[in-house]
N, C-alpha and C positions, 0 to 999 in steps of 0.2 A: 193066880198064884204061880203056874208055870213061870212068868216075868220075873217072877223073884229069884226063883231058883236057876232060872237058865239064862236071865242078866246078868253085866260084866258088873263090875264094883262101882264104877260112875252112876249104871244102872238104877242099881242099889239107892247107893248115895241121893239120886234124883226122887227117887219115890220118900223116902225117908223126909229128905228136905219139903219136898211139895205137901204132905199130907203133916208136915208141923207147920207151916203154913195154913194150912186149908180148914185143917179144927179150928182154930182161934176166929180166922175169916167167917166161917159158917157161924161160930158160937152169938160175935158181934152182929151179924145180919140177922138172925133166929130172933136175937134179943129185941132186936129194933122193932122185927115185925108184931113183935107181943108189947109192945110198946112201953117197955122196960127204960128206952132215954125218953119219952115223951117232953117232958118235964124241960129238956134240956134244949128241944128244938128250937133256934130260933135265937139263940143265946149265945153268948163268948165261947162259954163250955162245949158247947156242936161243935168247935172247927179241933180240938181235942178229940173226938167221935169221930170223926171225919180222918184224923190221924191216925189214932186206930187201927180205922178199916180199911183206910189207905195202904198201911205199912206192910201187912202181908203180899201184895201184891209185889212193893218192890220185892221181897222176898222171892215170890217165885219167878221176879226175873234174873235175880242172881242166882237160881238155883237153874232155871233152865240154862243160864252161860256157863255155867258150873262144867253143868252135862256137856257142854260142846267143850269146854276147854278140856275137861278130862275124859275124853273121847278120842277115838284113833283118828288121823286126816280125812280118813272118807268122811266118817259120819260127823264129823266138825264141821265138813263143807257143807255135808247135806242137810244137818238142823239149819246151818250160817243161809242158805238159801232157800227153806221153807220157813223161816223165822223170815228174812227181810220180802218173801213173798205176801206171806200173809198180814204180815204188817201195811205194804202195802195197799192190799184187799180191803183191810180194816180203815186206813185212813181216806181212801176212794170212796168205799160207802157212806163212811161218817161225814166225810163233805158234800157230797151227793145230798145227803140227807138233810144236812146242814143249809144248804142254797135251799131245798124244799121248803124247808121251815123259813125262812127268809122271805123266797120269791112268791112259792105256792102256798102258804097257810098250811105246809101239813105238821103233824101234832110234834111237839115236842119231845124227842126224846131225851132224858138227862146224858151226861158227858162221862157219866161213869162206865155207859155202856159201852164205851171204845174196847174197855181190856176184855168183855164175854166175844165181845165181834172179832177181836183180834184171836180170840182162843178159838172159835167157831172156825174160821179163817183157816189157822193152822193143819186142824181137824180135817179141816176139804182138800186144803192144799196136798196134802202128808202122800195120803195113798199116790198122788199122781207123778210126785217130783220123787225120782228114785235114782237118781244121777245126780253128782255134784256140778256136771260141766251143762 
């Protein structure tokens, strides 16, 4: 709660936007797991489903550039560089992983998980990149 109150307005703005994202995304995953579209898997109607749960995600990347564009120079530079870090991070692993499944038989991971890797990614990066340059 302190965040709320002792963030700048962009701040603000970012929490807001991510957490109207995040309900809908949670709501649509919750549902899945109780097997609420069962019926639909496998069908034309999935890749609708599929859009859905896709869409919030762009969401919160227009909401994190949001935060960098309505942000002062520094902290512009320094999400612009713990964002293209972890990105990064994220696509290193996922092809890493990638070639495993390929060369070495190891298990499958689905393709959706790039965007949690990417968010994990960020999460590690954050504390350590504390300079723009």
């Amino acid at each position: 709660m302190t965040r709320w109150k002792d963030g700048t307005p962009a701040e603000r703005k970012y929490m807001i936007r991510t957490m109207a994202f995040t309900v809908p995304y949670v709501a649509v995953n919750v549902a899945a797991i109780f097997g609420v579209f069962d019926e639909i898997i496998g069908k034309p109607a999935a890749w609708v489903l599929a859009a859905v749960v896709a869409a919030p995600i762009i969401g919160w990347i227009w909401s994190i550039l949001s935060l960098m564009r309505d942000s002062d120079e520094f902290m512009r530079a320094l999400m612009a560089k713990r964002f293209v870090v972890a990105a990064g991070i994220a696509m290193a692993i996922a092809s890493f992983w990638g070639f495993g499944e390929s060369y070495a038989n190891a298990p499958h991971i689905p393709n959706w998980m790039i965007f949690p890797l990417f968010w994990a990614s960020f999460g590690i990066v954050t504390p350590f990149i504390r300079t723009s340059h």
